[in-house]
BAMARKOL-464968 format. One record per residue (C-alpha): x, y, z; residue in three letters; residue number from 1. Coordinates in steps of 0.05 Angstrom, whole numbers, plus 5000, padded with zeros to 4 digits. Layout:
! residues N
((X,Y,Z),ala,NUM)
...
***
This chain:
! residues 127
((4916,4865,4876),unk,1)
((4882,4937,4876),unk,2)
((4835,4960,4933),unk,3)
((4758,4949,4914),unk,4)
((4759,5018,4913),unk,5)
((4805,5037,4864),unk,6)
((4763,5005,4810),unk,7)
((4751,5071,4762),unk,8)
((4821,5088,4773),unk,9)
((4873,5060,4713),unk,10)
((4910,4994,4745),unk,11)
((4971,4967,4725),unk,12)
((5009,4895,4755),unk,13)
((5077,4920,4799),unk,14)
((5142,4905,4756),unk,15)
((5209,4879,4781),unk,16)
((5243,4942,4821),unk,17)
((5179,4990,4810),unk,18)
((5196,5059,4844),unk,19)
((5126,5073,4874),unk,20)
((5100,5128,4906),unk,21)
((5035,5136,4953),unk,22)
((4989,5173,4927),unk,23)
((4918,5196,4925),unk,24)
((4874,5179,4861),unk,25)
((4833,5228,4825),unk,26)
((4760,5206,4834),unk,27)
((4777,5161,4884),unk,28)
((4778,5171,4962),unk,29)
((4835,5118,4967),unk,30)
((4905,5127,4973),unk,31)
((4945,5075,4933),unk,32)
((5016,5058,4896),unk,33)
((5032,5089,4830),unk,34)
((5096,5093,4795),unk,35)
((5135,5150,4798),unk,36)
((5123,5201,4736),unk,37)
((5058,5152,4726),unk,38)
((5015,5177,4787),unk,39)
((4947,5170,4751),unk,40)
((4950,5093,4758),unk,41)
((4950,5050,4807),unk,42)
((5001,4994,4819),unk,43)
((4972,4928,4846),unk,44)
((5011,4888,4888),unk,45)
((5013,4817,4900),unk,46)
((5005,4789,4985),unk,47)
((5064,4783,4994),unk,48)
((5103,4829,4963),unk,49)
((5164,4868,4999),unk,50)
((5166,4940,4996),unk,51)
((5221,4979,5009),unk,52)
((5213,5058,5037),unk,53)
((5260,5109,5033),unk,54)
((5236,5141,5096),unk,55)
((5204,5112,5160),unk,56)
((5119,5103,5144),unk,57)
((5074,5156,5175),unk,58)
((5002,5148,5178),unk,59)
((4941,5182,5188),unk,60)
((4909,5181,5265),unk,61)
((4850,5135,5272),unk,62)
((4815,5196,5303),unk,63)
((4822,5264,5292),unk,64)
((4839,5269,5213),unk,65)
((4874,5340,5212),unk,66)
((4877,5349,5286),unk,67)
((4922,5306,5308),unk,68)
((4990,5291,5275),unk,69)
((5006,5234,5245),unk,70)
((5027,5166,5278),unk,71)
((5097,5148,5266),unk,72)
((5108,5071,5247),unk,73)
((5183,5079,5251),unk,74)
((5194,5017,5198),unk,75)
((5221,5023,5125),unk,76)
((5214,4966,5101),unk,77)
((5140,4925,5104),unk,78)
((5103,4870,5059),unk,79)
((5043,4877,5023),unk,80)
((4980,4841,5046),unk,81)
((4906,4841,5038),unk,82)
((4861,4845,5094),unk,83)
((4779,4851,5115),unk,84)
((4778,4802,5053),unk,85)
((4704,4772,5084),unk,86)
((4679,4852,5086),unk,87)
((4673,4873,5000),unk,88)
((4664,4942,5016),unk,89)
((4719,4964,5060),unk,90)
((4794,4978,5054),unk,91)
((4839,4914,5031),unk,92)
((4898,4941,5017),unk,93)
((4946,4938,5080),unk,94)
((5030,4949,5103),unk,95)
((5052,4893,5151),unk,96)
((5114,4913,5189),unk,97)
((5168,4871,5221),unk,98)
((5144,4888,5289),unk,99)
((5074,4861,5268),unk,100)
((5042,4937,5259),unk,101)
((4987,4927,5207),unk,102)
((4965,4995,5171),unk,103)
((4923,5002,5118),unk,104)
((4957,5025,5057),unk,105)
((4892,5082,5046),unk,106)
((4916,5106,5112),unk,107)
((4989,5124,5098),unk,108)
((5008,5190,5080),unk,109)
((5034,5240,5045),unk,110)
((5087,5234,4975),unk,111)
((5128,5168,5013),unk,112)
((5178,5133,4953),unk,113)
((5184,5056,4959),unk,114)
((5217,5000,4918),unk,115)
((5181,4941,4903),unk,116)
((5218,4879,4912),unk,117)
((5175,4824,4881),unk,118)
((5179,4756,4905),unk,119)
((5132,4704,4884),unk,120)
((5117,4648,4934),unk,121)
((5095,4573,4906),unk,122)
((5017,4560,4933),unk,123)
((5023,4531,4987),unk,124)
((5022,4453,4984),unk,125)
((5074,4456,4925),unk,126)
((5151,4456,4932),unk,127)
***
């Protein structure tokens, strides 16, 4: 899935073993996945989806933008989820970490390179 925000950028489903980057979208105010060498579209993720970075995730302060520096999750590796899903005009997009740290994917920053590791889990009530 793409962030509600993201909807006049170019989207494209995640592939097997997709080297994303973050990145922020012309005419957009969101930060997003793209594919490396392919940074003018976006790269929507399934929930559920692994991701795998190649450095620990920063983020931007909840407070402060600019002023203070930016929070250190100290995780590499995260899944994808959507959040706010009862609120249509806010940020879905979201990183959950192993320790349980939830970030939202808009919020982390700068160039970070990540693998996506797609695994596809049956709805539930299926086996």
């Amino acid at each position: 899935m793409c962030d509600y925000s993201l909807h006049h950028v170019a989207t494209r489903p995640a592939q097997i073993e997709d080297k994303l980057v973050t990145t922020e979208f012309n005419n957009s105010i969101t930060r997003g996945f793209a594919a490396v060498g392919e940074t003018h579209v976006a790269v929507c993720l399934l929930p559920g989806t692994e991701i795998t970075f190649d450095k620990n995730v920063e983020c931007e302060p909840s407070f402060g933008i600019g002023i203070l520096p930016n929070k250190k999750i100290g995780q590499r590796l995260a899944r994808f989820r959507q959040i706010n899903m009862d609120n249509p005009v806010t940020h879905h997009d979201a990183l959950e970490f192993p320790d349980g740290q939830v970030v939202l994917l808009t919020h982390a920053t700068g160039a970070t390179r990540a693998l996506a590791s797609l695994f596809f889990a049956a709805p539930r009530g299926h086996s």
